[in-house]
FIVO-187494 format. One record per residue: residue number from 0; chain; x, y, z of N, C-alpha, C, O in turn. Coordinates in nm, 3 decimals, decimal comma. Example, Ala and Ser with C-alpha at 12.3 -4.5 7.8 and 13.67 -1.06 7.14 Angstrom:
// residues 2
  num  chaine   n_east  n_north     n_up  ca_east  ca_north    ca_up   c_east  c_north     c_up   o_east  o_north     o_up
    0       A    1,319   -0,569    0,780    1,230    -0,450    0,780    1,320   -0,330    0,780    1,424   -0,332    0,846
    1       A    1,285   -0,225    0,708    1,367    -0,106    0,714    1,290    0,003    0,787    1,341    0,114    0,804
This chain:
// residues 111
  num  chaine   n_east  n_north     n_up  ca_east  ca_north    ca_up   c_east  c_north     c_up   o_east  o_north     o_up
    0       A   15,809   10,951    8,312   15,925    10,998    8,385   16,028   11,053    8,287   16,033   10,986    8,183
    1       A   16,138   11,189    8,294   16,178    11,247    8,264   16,284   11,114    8,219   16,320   11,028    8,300
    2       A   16,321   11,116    8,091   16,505    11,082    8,117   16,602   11,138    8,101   16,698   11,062    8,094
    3       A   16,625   11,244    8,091   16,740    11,335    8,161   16,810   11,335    8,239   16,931   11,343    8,218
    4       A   16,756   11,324    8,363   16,797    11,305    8,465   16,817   11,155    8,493   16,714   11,092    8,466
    5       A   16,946   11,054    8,554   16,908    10,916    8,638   16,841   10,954    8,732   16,852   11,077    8,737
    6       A   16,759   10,907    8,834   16,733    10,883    8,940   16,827   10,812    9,023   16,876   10,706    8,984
    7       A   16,856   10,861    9,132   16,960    10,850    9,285   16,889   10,698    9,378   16,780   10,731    9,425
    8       A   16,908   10,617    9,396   16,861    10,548    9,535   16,957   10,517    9,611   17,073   10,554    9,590
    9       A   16,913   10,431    9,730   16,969    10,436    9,815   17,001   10,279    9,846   17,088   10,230    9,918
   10       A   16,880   10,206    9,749   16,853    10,053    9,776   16,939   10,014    9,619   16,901   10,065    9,514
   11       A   17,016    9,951    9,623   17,112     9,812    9,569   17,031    9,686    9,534   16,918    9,662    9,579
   12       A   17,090    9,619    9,462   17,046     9,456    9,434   17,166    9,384    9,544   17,285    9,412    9,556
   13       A   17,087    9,287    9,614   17,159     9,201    9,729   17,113    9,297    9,858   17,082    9,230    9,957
   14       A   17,107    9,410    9,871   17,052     9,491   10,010   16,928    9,402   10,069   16,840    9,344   10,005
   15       A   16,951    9,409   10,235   16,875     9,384   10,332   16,760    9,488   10,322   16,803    9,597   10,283
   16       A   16,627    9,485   10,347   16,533     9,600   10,320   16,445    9,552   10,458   16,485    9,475   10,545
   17       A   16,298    9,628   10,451   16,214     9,564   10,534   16,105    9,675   10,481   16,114    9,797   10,468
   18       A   16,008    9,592   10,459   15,851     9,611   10,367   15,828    9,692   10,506   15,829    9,649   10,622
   19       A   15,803    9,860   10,440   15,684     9,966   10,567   15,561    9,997   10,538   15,505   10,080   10,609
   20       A   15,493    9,939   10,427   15,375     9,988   10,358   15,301    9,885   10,244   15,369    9,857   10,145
   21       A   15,181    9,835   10,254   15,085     9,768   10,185   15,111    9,634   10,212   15,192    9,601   10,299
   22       A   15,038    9,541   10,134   15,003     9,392   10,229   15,108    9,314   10,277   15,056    9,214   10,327
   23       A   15,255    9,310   10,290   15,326     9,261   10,341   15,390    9,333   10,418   15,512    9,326   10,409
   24       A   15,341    9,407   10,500   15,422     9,516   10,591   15,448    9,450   10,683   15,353    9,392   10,734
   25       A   15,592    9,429   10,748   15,646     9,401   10,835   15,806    9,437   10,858   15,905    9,401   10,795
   26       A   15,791    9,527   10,975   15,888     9,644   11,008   15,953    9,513   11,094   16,004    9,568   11,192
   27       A   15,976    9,368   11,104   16,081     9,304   11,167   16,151    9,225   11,096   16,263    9,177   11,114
   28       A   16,042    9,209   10,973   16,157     9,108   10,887   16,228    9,171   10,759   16,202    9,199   10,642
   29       A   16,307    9,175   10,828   16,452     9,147   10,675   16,458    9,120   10,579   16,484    9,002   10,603
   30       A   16,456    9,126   10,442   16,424     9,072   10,319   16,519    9,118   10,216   16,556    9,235   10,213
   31       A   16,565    9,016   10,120   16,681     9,078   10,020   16,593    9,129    9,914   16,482    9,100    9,869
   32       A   16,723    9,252    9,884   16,654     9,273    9,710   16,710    9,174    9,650   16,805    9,107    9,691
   33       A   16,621    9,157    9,501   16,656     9,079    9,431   16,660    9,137    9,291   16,708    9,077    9,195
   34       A   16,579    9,316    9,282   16,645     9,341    9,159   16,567    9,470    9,181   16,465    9,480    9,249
   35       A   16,636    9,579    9,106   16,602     9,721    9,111   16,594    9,755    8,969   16,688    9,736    8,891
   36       A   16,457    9,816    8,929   16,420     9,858    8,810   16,396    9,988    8,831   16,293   10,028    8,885
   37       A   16,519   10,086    8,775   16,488    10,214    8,749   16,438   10,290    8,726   16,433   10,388    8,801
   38       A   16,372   10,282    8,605   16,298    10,391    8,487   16,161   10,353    8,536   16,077   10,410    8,467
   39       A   16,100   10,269    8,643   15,983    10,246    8,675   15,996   10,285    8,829   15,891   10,245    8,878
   40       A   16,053   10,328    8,902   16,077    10,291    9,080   16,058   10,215    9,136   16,071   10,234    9,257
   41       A   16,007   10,062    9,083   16,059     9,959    9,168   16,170    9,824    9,214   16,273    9,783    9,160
   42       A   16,125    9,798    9,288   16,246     9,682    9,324   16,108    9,536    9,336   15,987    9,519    9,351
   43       A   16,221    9,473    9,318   16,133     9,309    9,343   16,227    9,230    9,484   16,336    9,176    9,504
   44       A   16,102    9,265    9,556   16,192     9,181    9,710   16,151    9,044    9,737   16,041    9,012    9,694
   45       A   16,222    8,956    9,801   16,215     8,829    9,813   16,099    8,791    9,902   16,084    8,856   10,005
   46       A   16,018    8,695    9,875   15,900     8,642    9,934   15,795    8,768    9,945   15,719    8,747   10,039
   47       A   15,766    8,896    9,875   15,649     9,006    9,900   15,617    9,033    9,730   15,680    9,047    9,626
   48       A   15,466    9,030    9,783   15,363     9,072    9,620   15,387    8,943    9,577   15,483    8,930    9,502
   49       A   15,344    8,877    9,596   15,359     8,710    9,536   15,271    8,709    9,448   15,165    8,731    9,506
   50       A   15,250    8,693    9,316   15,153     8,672    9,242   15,141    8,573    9,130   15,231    8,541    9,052
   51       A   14,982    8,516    9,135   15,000     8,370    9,054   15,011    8,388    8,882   14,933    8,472    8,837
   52       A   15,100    8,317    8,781   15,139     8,369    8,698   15,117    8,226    8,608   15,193    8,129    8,608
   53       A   14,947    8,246    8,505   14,971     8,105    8,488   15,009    8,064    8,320   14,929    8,119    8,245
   54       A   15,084    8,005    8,269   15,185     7,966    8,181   15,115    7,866    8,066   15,039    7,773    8,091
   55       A   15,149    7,898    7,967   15,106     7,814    7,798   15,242    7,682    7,806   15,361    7,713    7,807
   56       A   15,204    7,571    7,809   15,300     7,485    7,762   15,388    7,534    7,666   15,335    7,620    7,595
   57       A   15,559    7,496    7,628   15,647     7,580    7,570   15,737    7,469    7,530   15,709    7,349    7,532
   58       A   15,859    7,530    7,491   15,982     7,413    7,485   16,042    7,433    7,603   16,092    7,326    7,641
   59       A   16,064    7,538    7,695   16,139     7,523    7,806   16,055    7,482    7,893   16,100    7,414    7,985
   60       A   15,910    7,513    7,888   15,853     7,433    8,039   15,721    7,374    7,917   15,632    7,435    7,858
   61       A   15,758    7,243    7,917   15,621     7,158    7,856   15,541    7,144    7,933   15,466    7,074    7,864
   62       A   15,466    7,157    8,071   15,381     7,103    8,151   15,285    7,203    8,101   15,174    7,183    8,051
   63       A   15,369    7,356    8,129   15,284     7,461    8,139   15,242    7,433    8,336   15,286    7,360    8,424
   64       A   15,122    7,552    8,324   15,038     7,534    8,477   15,086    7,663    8,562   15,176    7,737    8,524
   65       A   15,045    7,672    8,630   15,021     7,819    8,725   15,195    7,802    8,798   15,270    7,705    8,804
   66       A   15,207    7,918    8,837   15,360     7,998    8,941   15,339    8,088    9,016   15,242    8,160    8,996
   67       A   15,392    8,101    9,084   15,383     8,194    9,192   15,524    8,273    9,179   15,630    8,212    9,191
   68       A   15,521    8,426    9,151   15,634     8,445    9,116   15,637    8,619    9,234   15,534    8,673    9,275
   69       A   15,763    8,664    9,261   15,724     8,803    9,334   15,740    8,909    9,214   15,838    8,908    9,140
   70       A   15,619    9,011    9,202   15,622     9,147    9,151   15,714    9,236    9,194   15,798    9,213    9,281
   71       A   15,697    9,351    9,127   15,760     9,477    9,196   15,696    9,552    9,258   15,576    9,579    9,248
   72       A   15,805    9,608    9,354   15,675     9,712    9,456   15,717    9,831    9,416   15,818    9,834    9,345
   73       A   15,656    9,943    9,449   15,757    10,070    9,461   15,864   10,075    9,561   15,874   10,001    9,659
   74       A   15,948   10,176    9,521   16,064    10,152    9,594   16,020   10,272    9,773   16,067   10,248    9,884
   75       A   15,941   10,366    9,744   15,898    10,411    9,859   15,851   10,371    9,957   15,838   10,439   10,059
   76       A   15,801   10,205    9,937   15,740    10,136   10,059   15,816   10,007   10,107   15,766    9,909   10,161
   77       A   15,979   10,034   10,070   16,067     9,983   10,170   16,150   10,082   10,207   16,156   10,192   10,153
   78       A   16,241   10,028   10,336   16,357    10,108   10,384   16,452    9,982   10,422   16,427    9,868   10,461
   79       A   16,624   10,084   10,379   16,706    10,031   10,404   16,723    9,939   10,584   16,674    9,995   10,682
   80       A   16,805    9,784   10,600   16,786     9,748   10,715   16,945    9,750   10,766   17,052    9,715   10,717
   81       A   16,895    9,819   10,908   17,024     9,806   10,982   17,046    9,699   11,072   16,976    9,683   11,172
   82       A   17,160    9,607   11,034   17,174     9,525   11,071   17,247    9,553   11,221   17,234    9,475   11,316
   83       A   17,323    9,675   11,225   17,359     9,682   11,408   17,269    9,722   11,535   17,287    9,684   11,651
   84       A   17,154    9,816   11,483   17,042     9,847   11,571   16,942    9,730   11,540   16,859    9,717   11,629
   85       A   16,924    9,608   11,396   16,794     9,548   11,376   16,692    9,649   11,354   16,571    9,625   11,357
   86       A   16,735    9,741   11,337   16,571     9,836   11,298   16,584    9,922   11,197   16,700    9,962   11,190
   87       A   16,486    9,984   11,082   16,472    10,031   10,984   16,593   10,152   10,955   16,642   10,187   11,062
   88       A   16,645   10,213   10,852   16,721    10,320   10,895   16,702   10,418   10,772   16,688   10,357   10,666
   89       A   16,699   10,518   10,765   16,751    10,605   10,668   16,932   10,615   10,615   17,029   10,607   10,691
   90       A   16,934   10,631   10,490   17,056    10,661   10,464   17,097   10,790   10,407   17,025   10,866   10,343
   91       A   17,237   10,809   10,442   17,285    10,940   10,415   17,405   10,890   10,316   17,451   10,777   10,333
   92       A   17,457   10,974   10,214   17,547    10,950   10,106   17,682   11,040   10,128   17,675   11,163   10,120
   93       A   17,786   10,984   10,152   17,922    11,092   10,140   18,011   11,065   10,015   17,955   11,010    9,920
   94       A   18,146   11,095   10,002   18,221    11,097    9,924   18,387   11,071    9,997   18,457   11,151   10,060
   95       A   18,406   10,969    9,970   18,528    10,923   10,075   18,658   10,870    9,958   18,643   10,778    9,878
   96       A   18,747   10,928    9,967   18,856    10,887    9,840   18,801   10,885    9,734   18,820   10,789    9,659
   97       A   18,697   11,019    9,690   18,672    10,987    9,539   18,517   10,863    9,535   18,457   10,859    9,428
   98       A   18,488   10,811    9,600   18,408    10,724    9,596   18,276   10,747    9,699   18,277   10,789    9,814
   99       A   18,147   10,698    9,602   18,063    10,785    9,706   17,986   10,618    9,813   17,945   10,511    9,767
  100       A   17,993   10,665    9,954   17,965    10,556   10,059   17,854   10,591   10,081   17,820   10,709   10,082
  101       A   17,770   10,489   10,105   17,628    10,489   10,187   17,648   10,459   10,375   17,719   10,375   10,432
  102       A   17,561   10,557   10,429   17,624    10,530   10,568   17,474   10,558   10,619   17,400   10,649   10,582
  103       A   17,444   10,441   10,730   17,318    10,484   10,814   17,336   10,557   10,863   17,452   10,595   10,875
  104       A   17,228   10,626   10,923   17,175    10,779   10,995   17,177   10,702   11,174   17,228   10,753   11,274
  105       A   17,111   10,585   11,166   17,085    10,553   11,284   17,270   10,520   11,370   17,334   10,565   11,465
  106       A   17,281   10,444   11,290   17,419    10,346   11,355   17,582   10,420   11,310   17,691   10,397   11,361
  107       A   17,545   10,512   11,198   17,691    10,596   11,184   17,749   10,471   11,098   17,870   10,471   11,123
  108       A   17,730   10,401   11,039   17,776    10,248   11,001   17,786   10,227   10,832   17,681   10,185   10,782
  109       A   17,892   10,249   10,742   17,890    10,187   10,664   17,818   10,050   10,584   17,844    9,938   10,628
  110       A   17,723   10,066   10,461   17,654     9,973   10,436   17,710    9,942   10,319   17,667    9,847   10,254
């Protein structure tokens, strides 16, 4: 990927999302981000891509032994969630006092 350019999104760390594509797809549940990695396009959402992650005994964890931790997905196979309709939404970007707002398409609604 170019770095010249940043890349634009639309999805935040703390945003409501909802998985539309690959093994955790479900267009009803709600899910927070929990972290957006740029220079790669994904985000890591809460409880999706769970994968077992297993660990060498250390000084911070002496047991060692397997985890279950969530990956990153791409960021194309979520969409922003509207919390006034409950259903998926696209967002549109303006510029309001100098400052740029994210506003759903569906609900007209500040996010």
């Amino acid at each position: 990927m170019s770095t010249r350019f940043k890349p634009k999104f639309n999805i935040k760390k703390g945003d409501t999302v909802v998985v539309i594509a690959g093994d955790d797809k479900d267009l009803k549940k709600p899910r927070k981000v929990l972290q957006v990695i740029l220079d790669k396009n994904r985000v890591v959402v809460e409880g999706v891509n769970i994968v077992t992650k297993h660990t060498k005994p250390s000084a911070q964890n002496t047991k060692g032994g397997i985890l279950k931790i969530e990956a990153p997905i791409h960021i194309s196979n979520i969409m922003l969630w509207d919390a006034k309709n409950s259903t998926p939404t696209k967002v549109k970007r303006t510029r309001e006092g100098g400052k740029l707002i994210r506003i759903s398409k569906k609900s007209g609604e500040t996010i």
